[in-house]
N, C-alpha and C positions, 0 to 999 in steps of 0.2 A: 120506491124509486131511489135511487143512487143519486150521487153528484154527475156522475157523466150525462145521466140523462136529462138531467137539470139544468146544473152546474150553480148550482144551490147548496154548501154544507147541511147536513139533518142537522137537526140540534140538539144537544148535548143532555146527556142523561145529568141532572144535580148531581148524582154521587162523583163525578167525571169533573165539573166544572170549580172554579175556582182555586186561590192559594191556600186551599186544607185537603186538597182532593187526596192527598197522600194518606191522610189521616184512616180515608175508608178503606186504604190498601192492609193498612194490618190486623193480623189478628186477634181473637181474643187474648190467648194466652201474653201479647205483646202488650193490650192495650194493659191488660191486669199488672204485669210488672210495674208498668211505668207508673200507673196512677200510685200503683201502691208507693214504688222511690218513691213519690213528689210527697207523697203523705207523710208518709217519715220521715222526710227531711224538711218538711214544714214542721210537722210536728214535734220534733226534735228540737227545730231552733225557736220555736216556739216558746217550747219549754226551758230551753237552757237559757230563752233572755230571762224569761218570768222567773225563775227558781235565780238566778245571776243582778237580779234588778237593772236589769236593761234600763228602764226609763230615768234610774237616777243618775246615769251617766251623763244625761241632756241638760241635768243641771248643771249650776256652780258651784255646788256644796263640795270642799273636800270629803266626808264621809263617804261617799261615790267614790272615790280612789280606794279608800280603805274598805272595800269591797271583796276584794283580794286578799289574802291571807295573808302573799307578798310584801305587799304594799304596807301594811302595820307598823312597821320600824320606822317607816319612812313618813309616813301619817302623822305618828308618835313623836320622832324627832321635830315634825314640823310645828306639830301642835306644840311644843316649849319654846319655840327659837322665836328670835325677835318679825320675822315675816309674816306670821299669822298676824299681826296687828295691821298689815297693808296688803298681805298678798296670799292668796287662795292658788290653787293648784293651778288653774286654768290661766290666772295672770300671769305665769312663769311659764307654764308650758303648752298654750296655743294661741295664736296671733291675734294679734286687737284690730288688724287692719280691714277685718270684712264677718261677716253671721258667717259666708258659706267657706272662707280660709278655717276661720273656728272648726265649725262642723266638720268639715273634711277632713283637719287635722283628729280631731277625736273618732273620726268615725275608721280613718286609716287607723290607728293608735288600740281603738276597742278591738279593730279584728285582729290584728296583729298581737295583740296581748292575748286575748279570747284563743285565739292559735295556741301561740307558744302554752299558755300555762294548762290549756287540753290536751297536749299531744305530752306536754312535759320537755318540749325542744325550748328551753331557754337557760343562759348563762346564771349561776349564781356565784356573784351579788348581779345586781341587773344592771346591766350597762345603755347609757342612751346611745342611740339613734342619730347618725349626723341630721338627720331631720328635725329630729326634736333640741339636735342640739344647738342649731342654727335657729331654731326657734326660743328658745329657749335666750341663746345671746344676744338678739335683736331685742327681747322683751327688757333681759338686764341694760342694756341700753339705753331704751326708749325709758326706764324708768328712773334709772339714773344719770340722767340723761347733764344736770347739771354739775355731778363730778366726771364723767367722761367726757364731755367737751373741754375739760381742761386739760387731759391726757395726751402729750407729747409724742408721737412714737414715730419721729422723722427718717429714722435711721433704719425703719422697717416697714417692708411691704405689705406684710399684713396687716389688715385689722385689726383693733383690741382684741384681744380673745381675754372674756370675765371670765370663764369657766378656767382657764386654767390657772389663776389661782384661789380661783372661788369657788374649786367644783361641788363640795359640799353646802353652799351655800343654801338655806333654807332646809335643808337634811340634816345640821350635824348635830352630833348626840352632846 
């Protein structure tokens, strides 16, 4: 019987029903492509966190920045200067204000770095980031917070900006 002589819908074959039914539309040869992509690109990044030490990035250890071959000079220059005795990478360069600003900031910053130095797209010497530079000023702020609130600068609309005469600051050789 049909719906005319009903007027009842038959009901639907499973391969037909639901939000995957597309999925029975393709074929082998489709489906073997794609699982294969997913594989290797799981397995890839897989391997490039574990072989890169993905998990030490979650911490606070500066060593996790000097992870990077990059990064060694700047490691190097931190580890002599007077800021290692108060301040680790992550107090200068991601936000104290929340876990998930932290996080976000590193996790923008990991793939972004992960990019540039895989593909070989980035500047040398390395230049920050108005993000991180912003981050970056806020933190010199907040933590010298009792010589900056004595800092004058009525005659400008700006903002302190520390970085510009500090930009080395916690870097330099």
């Amino acid at each position: 019987m049909d719906k005319r002589a009903t007027g009842i819908d038959p009901p639907r074959r499973s391969h037909e029903a639901g939000p995957l039914r597309w999925f029975s539309a393709l074929s082998f040869p489709i489906w073997f492509a794609l699982v294969t992509m997913l594989g290797g690109i799981l397995g890839m990044g897989t391997y490039t966190f574990l072989y890169a030490q993905g998990t030490s990035y979650f911490s606070d250890d500066p060593k996790a920045c000097a992870n990077c071959h990059i990064m060694r000079d700047v490691y190097d220059n931190w580890n002599r200067g007077s800021h290692k005795a108060v301040a680790g990478c992550n107090d200068c360069h991601t936000p104290h204000n929340s876990l998930i600003a932290k996080y976000a900031v590193k996790g923008i910053n990991g793939f972004n770095h992960s990019w540039a130095f895989t593909t070989g797209n980035f500047h040398e010497p390395l230049r920050i980031t108005a993000m991180n530079r912003d981050v970056a000023q806020h933190n010199c702020i907040g933590c010298h917070e009792n010589v900056t609130s004595l800092m004058n600068h009525a005659e400008s609309n700006e903002p302190t900006d520390c970085l510009r005469c500090h930009a080395r600051v916690g870097h330099a050789q």
